[in-house]
MARLOLO-824247 format. One record per residue (C-alpha): residue number from 1; z, x, y. Coordinates in pm, 1 decimal, padded with zeros to 6 digits, always signed. Layout:
<rs>
R seq       c3       c1       c2
R NUM        Z        X        Y
...
</rs>
This chain:
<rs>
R seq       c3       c1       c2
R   1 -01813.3 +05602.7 -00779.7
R   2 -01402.8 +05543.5 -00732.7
R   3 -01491.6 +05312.6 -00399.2
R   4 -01727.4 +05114.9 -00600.0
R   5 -01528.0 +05055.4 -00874.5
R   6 -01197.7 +04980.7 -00670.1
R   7 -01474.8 +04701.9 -00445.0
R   8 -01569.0 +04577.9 -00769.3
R   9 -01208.1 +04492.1 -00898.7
R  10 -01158.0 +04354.9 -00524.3
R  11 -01440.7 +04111.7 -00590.2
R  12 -01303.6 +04016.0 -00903.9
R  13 -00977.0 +03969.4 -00796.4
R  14 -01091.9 +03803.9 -00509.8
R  15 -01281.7 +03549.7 -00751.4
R  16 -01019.9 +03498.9 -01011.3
R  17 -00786.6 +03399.0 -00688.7
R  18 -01046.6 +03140.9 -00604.8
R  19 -01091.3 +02981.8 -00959.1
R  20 -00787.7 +02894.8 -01002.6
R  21 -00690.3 +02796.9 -00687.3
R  22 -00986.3 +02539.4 -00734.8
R  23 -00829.2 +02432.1 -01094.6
R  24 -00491.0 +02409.3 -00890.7
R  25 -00623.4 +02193.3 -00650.4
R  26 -00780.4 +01945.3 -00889.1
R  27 -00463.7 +01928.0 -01073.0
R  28 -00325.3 +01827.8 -00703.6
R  29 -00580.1 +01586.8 -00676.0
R  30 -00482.8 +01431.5 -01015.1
R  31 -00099.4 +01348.9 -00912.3
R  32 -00209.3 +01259.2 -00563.7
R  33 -00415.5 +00992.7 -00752.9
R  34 -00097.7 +00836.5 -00898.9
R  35 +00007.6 +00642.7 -00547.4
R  36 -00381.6 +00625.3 -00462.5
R  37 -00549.2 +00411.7 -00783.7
R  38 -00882.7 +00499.5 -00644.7
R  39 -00845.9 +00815.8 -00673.7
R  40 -00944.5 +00871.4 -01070.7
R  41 -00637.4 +01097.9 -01217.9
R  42 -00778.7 +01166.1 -01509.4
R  43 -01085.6 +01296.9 -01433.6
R  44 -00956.4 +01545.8 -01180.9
R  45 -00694.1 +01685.2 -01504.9
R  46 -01033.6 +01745.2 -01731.7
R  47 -01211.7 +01857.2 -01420.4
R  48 -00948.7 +02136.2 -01369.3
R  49 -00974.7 +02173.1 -01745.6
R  50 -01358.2 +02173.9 -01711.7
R  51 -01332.8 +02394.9 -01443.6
R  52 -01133.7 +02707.1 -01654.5
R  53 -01401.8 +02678.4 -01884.6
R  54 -01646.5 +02723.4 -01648.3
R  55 -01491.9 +03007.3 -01430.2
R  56 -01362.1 +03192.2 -01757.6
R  57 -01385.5 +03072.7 -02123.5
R  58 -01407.5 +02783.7 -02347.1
R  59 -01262.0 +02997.2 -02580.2
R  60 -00882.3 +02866.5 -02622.9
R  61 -00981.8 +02489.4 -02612.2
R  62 -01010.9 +02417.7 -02970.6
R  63 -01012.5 +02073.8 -03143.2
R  64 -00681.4 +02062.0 -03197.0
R  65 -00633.0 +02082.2 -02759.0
R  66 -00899.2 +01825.9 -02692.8
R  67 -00716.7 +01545.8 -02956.8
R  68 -00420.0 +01636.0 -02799.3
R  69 -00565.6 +01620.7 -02454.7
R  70 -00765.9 +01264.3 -02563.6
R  71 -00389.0 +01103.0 -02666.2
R  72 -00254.8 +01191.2 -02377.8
R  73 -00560.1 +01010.9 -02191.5
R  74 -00481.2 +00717.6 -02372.4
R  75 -00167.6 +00735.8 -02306.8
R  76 -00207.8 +00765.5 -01905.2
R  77 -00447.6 +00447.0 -01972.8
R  78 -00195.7 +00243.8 -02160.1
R  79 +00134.0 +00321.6 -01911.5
R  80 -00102.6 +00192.3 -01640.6
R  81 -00203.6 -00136.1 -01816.5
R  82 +00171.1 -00160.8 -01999.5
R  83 +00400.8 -00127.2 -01716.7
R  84 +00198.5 -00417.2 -01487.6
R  85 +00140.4 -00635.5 -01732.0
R  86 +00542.4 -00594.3 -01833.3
R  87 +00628.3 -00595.8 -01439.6
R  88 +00438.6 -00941.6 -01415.8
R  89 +00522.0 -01072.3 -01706.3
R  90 +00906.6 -01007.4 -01757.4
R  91 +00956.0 -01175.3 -01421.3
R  92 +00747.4 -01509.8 -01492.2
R  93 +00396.9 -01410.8 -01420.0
R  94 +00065.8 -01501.6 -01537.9
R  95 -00276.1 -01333.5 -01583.9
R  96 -00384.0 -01372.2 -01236.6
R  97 -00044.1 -01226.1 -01110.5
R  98 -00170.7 -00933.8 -01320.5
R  99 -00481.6 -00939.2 -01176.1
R 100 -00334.5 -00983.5 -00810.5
R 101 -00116.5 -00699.2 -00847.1
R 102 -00439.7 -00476.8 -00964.9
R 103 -00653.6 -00612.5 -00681.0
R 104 -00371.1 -00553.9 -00428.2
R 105 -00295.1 -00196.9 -00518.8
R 106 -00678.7 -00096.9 -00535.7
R 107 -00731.1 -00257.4 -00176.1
R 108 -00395.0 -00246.4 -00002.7
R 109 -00363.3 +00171.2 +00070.5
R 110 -00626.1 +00104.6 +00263.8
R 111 -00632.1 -00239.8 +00434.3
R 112 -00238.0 -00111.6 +00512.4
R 113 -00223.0 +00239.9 +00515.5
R 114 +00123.5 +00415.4 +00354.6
R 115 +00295.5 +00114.5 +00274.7
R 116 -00005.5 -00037.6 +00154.1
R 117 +00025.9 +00070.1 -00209.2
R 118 +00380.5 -00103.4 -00248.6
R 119 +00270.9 -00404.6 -00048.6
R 120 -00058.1 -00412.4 -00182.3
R 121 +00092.5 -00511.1 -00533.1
R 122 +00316.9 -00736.4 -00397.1
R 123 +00099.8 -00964.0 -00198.9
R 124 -00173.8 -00946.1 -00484.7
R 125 +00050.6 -01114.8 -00756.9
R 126 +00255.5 -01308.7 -00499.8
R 127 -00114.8 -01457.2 -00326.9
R 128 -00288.3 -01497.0 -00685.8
R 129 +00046.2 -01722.5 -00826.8
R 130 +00059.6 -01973.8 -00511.4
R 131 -00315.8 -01990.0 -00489.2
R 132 -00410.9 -01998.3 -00860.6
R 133 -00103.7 -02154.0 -01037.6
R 134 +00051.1 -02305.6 -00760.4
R 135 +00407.6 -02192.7 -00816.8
R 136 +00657.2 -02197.1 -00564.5
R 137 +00726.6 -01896.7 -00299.4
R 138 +01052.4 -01806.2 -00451.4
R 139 +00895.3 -01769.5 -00811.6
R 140 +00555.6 -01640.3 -00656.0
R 141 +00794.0 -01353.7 -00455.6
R 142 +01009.7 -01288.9 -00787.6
R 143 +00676.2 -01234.0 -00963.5
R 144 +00550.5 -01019.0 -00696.6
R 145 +00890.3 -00810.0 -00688.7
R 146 +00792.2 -00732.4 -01063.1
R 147 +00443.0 -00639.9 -00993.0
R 148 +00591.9 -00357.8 -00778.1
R 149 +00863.8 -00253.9 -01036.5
R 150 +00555.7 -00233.6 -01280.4
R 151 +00377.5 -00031.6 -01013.4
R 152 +00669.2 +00169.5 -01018.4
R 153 +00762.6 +00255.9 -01337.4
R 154 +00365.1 +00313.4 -01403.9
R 155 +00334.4 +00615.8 -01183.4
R 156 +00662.9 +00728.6 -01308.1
R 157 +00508.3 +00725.2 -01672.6
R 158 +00189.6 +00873.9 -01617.2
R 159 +00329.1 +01174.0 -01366.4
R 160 +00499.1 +01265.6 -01685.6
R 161 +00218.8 +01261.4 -01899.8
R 162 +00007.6 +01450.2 -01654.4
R 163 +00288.6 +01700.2 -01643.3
R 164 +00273.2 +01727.1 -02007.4
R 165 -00102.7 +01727.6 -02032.9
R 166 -00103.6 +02029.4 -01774.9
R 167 +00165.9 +02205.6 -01928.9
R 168 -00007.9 +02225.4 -02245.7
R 169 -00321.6 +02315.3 -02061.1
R 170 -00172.1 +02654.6 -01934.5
R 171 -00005.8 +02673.6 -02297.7
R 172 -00312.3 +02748.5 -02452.9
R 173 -00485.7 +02963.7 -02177.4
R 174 -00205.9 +03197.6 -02100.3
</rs>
């Protein structure tokens, strides 16, 4: 009876190790996505969320958690969009800069791996001002410059609002 109890509590323990190290890991997933665009941030923060309620209880997620958890999605959303179209903007870009920049960092990770996702930016607005509005290289390359501040200051924003959105995530279940 003792041995099959302490096997039991083994097995659960065993388990309980498991779930959350496969929350864990999607939270990983969701900051990894930050310098990697194609990976989808968001989703891998309400998978891990998903995931606890799965494994152990919806219980703790209330309404109140999944407003809070919705702004905070929004936010993420809006700190993307903000900080490249600011980036382009405040240094003399146009819309296709913008849209450059976005094409750039979706496909340069992996057309240049590493330094792809600073260059990508770069030679996204830079190409899409010469070829679209015909500027010239030293405003196309200013422009470009911004694209990667805006890149910058982006995944600076929305690592702190994933931060915050876990944090208050393991406020409510613990």
């Amino acid at each position: 009876m003792m041995k099959k109890r302490s096997e039991f509590l083994i097995r659960r323990l065993f388990m309980e190790i498991l779930y959350w190290t496969i929350i864990i890991i999607l939270f990983i997933i969701s900051f990894i996505g930050l310098v990697y665009p194609i990976i989808p941030s968001v989703l891998f923060i309400v998978g891990g969320i998903l995931a606890y309620g799965l494994f152990f209880t919806f219980e703790p997620f209330n309404w109140l958690f999944w407003v809070v958890q919705a702004l905070f999605i929004i936010l993420l959303f809006g700190a993307d969009y903000i900080s490249n179209l600011i980036g382009v903007k405040k240094f003399g870009g146009s819309k296709a800069g913008i849209w450059g920049s976005t094409v750039g960092l979706l496909i340069g990770p992996f057309v240049i791996p590493v330094v792809g996702i600073i260059l990508g930016p770069f030679i996204g607005a830079v190409a899409a001002e010469l070829l679209v509005h015909r500027k010239g290289i030293v405003e196309a390359l200013k422009i470009g410059f911004g694209s990667v501040i805006g890149f910058i200051t982006s995944v600076v924003a929305k690592f702190i609002i994933q931060v915050f959105m876990i944090i208050y995530f393991f406020i409510v279940v613990l």
